[in-house]
NUVEXFI-838891 format. One line per 8 residues: number of its first residue (from 1); their letters; for each residue y, x, z of N, C-alpha, C, O. Coordinates in steps of 0.05 Angstrom, whole numbers. Example, Ala and Ser with C-alpha at 12.3 -4.5 7.8 and 13.67 -1.06 7.14 Angstrom:
1) AS) -114 264 156 -90 246 156 -66 264 156 -66 285 169  -45 257 142 -21 273 143 1 258 157 23 268 161 $
***
This chain:
1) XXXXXXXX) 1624 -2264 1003 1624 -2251 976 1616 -2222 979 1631 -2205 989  1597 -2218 971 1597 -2186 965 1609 -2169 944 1610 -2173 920  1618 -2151 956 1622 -2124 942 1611 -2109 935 1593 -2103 950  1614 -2095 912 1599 -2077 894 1605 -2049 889 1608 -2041 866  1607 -2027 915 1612 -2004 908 1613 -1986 896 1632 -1970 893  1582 -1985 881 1570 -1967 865 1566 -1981 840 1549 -1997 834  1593 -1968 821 1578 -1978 792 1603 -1957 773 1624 -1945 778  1585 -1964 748 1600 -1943 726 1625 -1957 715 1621 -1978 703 $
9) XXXXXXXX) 1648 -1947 717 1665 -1956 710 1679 -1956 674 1701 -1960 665  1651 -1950 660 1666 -1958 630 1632 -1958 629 1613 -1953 645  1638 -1968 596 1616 -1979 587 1585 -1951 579 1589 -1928 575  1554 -1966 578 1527 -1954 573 1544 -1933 546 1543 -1909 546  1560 -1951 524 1555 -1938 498 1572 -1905 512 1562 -1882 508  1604 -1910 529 1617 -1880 532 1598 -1864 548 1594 -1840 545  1586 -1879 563 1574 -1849 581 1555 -1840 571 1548 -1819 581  1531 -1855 542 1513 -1832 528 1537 -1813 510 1534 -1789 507 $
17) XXXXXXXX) 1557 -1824 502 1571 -1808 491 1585 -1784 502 1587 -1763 490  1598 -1787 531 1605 -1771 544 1574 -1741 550 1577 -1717 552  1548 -1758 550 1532 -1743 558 1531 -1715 528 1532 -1690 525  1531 -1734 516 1523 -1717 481 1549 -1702 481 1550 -1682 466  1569 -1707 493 1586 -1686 486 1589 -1667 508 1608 -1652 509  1575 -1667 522 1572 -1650 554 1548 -1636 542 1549 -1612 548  1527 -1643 527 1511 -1630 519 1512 -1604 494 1500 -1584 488  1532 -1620 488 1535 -1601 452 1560 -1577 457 1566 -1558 443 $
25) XXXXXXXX) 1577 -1590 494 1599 -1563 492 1584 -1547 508 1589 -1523 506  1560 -1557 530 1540 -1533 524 1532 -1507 514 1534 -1483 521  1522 -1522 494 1510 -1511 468 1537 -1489 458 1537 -1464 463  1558 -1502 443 1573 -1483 444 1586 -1460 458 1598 -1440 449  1578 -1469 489 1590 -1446 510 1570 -1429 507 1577 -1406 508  1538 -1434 502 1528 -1410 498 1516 -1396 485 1502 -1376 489  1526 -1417 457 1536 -1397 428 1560 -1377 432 1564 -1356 421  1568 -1386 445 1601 -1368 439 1595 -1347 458 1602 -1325 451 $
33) XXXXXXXX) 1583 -1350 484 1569 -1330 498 1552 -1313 489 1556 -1290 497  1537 -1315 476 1516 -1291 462 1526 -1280 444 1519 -1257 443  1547 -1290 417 1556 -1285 398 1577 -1257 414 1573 -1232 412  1597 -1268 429 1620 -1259 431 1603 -1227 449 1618 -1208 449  1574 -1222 463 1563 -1206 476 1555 -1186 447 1560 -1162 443  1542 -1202 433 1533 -1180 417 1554 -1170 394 1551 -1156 375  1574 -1181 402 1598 -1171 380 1607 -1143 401 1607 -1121 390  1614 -1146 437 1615 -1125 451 1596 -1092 441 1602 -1069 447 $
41) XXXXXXXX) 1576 -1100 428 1550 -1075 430 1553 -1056 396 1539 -1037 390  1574 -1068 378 1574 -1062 356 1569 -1085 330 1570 -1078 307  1562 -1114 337 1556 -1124 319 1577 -1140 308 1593 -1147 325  1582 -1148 285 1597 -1174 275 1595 -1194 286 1575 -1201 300  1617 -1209 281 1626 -1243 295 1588 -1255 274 1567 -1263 284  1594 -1249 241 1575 -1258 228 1545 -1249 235 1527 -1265 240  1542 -1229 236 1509 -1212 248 1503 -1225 273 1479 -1233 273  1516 -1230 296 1510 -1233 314 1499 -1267 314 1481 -1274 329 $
49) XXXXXXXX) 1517 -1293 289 1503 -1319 297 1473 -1316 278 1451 -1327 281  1487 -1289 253 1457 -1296 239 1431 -1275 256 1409 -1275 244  1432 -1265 271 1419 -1261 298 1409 -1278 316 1386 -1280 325  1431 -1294 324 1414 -1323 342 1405 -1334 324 1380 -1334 326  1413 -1348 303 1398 -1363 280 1373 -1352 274 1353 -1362 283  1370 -1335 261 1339 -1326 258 1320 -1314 275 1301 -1305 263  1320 -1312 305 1313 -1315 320 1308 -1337 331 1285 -1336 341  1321 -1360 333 1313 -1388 338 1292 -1397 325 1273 -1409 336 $
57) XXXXXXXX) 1296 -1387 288 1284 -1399 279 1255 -1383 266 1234 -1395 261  1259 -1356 264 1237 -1343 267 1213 -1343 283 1191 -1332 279  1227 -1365 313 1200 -1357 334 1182 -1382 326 1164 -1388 342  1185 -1397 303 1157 -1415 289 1151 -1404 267 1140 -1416 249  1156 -1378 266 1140 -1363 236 1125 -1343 243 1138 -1323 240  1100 -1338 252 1076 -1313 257 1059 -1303 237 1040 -1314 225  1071 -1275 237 1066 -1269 214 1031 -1239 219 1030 -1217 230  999 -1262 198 978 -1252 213 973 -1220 205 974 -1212 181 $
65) XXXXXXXX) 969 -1204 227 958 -1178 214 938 -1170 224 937 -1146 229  912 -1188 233 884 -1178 242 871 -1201 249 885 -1218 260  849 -1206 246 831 -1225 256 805 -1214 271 790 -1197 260  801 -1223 291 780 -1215 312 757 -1242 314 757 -1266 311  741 -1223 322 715 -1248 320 715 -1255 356 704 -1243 374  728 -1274 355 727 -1287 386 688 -1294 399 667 -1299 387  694 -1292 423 680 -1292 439 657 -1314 447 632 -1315 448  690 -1335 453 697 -1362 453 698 -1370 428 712 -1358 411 $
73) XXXXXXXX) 682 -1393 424 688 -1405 397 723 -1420 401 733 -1426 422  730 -1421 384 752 -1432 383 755 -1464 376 750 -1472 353  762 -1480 394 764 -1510 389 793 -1515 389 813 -1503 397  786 -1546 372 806 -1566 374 813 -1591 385 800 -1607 371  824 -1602 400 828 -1624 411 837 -1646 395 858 -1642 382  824 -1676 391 836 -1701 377 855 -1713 398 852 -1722 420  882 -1711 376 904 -1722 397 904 -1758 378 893 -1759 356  913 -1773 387 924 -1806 384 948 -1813 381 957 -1805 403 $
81) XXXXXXXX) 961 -1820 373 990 -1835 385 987 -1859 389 969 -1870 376  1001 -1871 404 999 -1906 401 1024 -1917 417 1028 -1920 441  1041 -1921 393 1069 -1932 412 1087 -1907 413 1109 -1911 424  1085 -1895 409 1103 -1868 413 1084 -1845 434 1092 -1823 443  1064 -1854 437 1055 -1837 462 1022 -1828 452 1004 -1840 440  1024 -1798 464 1004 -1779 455 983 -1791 471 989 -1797 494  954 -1796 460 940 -1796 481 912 -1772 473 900 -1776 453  907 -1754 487 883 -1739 483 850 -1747 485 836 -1749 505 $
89) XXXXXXXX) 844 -1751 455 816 -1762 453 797 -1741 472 810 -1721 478  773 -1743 479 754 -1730 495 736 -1721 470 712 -1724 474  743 -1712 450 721 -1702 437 735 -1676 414 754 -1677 398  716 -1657 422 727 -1634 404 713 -1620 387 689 -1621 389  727 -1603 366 718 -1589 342 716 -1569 341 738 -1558 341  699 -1555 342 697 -1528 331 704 -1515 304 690 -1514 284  732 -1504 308 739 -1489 285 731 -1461 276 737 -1447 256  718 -1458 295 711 -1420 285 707 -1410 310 708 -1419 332 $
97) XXXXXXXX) 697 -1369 291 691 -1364 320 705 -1335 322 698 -1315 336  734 -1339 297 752 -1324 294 781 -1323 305 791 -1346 305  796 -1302 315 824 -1310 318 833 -1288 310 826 -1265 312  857 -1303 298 877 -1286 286 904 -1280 303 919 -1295 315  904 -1257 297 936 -1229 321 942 -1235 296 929 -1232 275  976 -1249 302 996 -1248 285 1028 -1243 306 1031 -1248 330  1047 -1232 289 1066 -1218 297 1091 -1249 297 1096 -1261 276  1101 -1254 316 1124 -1269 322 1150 -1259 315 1163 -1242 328 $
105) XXXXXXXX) 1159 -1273 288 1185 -1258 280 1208 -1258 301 1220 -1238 308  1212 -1283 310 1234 -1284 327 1231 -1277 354 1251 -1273 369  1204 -1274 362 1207 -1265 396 1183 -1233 394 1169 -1224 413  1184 -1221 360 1183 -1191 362 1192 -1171 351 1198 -1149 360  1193 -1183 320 1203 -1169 302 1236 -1164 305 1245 -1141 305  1248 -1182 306 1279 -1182 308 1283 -1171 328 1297 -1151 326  1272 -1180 362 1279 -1166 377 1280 -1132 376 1299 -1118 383  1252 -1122 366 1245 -1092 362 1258 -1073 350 1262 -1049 353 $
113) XXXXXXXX) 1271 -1099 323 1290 -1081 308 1322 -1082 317 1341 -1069 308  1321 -1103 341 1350 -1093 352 1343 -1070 381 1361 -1053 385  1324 -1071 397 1316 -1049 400 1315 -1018 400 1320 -1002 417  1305 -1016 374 1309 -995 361 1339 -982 352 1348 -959 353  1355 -1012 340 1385 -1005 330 1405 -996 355 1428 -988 354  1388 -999 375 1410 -995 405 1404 -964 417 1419 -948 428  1382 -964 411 1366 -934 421 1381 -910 402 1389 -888 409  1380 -922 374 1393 -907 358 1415 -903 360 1420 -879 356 $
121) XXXXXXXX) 1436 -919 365 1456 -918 366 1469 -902 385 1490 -889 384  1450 -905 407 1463 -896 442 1439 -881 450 1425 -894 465  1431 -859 446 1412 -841 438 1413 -832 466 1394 -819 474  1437 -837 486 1432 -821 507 1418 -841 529 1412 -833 552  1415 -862 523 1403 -884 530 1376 -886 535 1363 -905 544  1367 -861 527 1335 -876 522 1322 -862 539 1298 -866 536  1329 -842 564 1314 -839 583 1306 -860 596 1283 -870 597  1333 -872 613 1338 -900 627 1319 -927 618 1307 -943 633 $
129) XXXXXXXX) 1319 -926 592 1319 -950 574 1281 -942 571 1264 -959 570  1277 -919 569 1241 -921 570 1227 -927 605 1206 -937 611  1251 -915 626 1244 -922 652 1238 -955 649 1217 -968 650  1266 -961 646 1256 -1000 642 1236 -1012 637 1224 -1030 648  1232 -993 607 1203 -1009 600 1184 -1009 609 1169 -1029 609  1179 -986 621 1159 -976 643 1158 -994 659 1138 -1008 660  1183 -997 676 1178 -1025 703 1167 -1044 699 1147 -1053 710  1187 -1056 672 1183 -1089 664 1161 -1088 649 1156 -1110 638 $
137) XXXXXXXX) 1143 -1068 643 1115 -1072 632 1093 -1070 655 1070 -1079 651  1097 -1062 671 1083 -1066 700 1083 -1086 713 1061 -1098 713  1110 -1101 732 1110 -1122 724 1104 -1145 712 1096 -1165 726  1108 -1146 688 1101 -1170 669 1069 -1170 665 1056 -1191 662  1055 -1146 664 1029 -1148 664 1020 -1159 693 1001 -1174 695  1033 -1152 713 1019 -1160 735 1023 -1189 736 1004 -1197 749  1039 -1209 729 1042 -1227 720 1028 -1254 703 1026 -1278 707  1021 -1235 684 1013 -1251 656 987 -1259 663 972 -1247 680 $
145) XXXXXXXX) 980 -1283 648 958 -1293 649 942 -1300 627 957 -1310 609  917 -1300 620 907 -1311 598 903 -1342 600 891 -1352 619  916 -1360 578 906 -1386 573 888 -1393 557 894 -1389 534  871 -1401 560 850 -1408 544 866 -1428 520 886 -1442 524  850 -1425 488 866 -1440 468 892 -1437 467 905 -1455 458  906 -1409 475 933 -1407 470 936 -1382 476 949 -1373 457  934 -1368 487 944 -1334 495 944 -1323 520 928 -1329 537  968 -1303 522 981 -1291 542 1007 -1298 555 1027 -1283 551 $
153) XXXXXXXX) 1009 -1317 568 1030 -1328 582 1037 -1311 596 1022 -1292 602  1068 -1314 607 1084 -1303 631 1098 -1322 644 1106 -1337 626  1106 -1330 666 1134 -1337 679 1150 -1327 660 1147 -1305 648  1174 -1351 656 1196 -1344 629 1218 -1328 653 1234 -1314 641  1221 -1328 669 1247 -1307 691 1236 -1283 690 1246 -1264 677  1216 -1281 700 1198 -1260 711 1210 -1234 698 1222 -1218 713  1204 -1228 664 1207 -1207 648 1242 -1207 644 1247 -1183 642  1268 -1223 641 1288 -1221 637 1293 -1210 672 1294 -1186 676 $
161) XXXXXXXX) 1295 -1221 686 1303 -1210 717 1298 -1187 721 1316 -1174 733  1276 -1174 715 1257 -1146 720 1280 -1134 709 1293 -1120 725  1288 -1136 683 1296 -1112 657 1322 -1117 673 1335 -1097 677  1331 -1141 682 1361 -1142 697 1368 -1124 722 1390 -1113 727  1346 -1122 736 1356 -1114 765 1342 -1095 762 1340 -1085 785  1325 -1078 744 1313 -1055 739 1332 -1032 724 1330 -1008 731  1355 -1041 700 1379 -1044 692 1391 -1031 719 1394 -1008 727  1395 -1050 728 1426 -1046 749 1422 -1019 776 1436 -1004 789 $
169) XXXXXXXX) 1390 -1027 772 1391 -1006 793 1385 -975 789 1387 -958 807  1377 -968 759 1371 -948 743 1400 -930 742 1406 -910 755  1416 -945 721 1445 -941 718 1464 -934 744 1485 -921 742  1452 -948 773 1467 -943 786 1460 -918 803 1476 -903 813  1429 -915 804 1426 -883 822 1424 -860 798 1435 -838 802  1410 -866 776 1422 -842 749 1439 -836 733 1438 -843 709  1458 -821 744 1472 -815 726 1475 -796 698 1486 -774 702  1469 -800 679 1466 -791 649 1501 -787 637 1516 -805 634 $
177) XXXXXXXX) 1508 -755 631 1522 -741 618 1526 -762 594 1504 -769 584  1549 -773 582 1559 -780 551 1536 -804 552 1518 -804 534  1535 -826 572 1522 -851 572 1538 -868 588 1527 -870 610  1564 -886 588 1584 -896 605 1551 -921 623 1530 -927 612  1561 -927 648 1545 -937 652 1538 -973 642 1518 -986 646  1563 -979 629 1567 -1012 616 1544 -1006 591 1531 -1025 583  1541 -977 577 1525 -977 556 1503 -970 565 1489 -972 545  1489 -962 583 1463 -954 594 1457 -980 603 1437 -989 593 $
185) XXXXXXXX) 1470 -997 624 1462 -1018 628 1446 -1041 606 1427 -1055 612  1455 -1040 588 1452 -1067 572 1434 -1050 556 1411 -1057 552  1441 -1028 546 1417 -1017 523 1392 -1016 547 1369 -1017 539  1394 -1015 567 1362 -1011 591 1350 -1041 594 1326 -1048 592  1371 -1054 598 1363 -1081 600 1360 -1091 579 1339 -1104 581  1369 -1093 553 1354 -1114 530 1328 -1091 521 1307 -1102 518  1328 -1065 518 1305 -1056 513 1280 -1058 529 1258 -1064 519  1283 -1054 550 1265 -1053 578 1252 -1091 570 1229 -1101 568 $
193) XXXXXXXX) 1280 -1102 569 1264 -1129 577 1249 -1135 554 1225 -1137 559  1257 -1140 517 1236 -1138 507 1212 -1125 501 1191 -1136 495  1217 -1095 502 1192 -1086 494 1168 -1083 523 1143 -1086 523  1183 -1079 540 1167 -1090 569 1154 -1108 572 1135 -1108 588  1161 -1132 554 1157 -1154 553 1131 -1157 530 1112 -1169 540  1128 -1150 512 1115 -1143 496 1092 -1122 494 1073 -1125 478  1095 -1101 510 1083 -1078 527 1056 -1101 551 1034 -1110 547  1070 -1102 566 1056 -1120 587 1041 -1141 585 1020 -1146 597 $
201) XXXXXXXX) 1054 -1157 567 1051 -1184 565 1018 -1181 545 995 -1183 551  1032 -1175 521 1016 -1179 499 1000 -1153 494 978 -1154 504  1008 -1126 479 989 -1109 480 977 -1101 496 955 -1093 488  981 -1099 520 962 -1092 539 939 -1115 554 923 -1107 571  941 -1132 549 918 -1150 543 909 -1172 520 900 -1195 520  917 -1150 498 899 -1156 472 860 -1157 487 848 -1178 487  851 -1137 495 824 -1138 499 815 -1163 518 793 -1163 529  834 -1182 520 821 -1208 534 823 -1236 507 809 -1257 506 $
209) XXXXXXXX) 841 -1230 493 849 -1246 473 813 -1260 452 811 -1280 439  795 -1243 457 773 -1243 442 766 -1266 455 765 -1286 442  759 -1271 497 750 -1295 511 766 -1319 508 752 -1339 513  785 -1323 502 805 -1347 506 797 -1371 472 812 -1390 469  784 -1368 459 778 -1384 435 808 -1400 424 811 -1424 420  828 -1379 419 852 -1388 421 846 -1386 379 834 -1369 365  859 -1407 375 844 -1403 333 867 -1382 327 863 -1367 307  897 -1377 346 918 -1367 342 925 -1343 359 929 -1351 382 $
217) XXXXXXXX) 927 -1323 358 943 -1308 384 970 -1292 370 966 -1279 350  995 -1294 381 1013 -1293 368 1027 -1270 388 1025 -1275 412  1040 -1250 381 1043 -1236 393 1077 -1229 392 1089 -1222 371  1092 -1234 425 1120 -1255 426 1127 -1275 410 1149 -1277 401  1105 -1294 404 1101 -1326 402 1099 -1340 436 1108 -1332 458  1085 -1360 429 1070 -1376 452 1069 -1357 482 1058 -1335 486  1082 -1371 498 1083 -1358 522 1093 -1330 533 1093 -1324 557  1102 -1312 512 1117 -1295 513 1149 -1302 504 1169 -1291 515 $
225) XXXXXXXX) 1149 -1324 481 1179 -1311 465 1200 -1321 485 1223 -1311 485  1191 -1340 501 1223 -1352 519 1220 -1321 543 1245 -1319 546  1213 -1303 557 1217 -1288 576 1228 -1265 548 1252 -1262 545  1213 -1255 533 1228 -1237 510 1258 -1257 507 1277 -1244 516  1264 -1281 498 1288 -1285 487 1306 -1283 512 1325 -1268 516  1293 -1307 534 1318 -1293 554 1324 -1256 565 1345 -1244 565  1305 -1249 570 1313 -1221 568 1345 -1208 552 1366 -1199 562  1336 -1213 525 1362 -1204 518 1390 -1217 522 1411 -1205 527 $
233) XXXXXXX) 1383 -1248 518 1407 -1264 537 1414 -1249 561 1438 -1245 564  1398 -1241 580 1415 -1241 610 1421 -1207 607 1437 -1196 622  1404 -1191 583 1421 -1166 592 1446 -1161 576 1465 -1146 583  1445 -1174 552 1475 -1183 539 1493 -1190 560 1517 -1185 556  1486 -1201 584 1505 -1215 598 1524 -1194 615 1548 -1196 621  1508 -1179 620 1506 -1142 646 1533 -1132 629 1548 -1119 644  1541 -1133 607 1572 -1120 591 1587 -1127 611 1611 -1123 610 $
***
């Protein structure tokens, strides 16, 4: 008779359920993690979810303010489904031989204007906090890449780590008069990492954006907004 060592001891239906609820306390651990960080910096229990909230949901709204006559014509690819599954036809369209720079609410605008509200706030901050940007825009440019039909990508660590350990190590050999170092930290690190991020990434190679026949270039959209969003995640974290 054999024995059967290896097996799940309750039933298929508990353990997707155990999984969905391993997944969603997740979710809440790092809701309650970002919320309860940006409540630390001055903000409300309420400001701070309608902060993640429209940031989530802002980074599918790009908003256009220039169109450039690309280089590259700009194409389109015919996708298929069949069965649930994408398949990519071999034949493509030429949509133009224009692309449009539009602004990413959730991975620029919101960030910029919390940015700005931290600079303002902690005014003694902003030596440190322009060094950052400095790094993590060096950095992240040395980094970034053009994709053809889509933008300026980065590694999503790349630009949050920089503003992190650029942060830690700023704050720790400069010391700044009426700037505790828990507030130099985090205002260096979420500023540094997005506008560094944004600095590097995106404006400073706008002048390649014309070759890539991208119909879209979104600026902290596509390939920027996850290194901009974690950024401020991990220097929220530095409190």
């Amino acid at each position: 008779m054999r024995r059967q060592f290896f097996y799940i001891p309750f039933s298929l239906t508990f353990l997707l359920l155990l999984v969905l609820f391993l997944i969603l306390g997740f979710s809440f651990l790092f809701f309650g993690v970002v919320v309860s960080a940006f409540t630390k910096i001055g903000f409300s229990i309420g400001d701070a979810l309608l902060i993640l909230v429209l940031s989530l949901l802002g980074s599918g709204i790009n908003i256009p303010v220039a169109t450039l006559r690309s280089d590259t014509p700009a194409v389109k690819d015919s996708y298929i489904r069949v069965f649930g599954v994408v398949y990519r036809v071999p034949v493509r369209r030429v949509t133009g031989n224009e692309t449009t720079i539009a602004v990413n609410v959730g991975g620029a605008v919101i960030p910029v204007l919390i940015s700005a509200y931290l600079l303002m706030k902690f005014p003694s901050s902003l030596l440190l906090a322009g060094a950052g940007v400095l790094v993590v825009s060096i950095i992240t440019y040395s980094v970034a890449r053009p994709i053809r039909g889509i933008g300026i990508a980065t590694p999503a660590l790349v630009p949050p780590l920089t503003a992190a350990l650029a942060a830690i190590l700023l704050t720790s050999v400069v010391q700044i008069p009426d700037c505790p170092v828990d507030q130099c930290r985090v205002v260096t690190a979420y500023a540094g990492g997005v506008l560094g991020t944004l600095i590097g990434a995106d404006l400073l190679n706008l002048g390649k954006i014309k070759s890539l026949g991208a119909p879209v270039a979104s600026i902290g959209g596509a390939g920027t907004f996850d290194g901009i969003f974690l950024s401020g995640f991990i220097a929220l974290l530095l409190i």
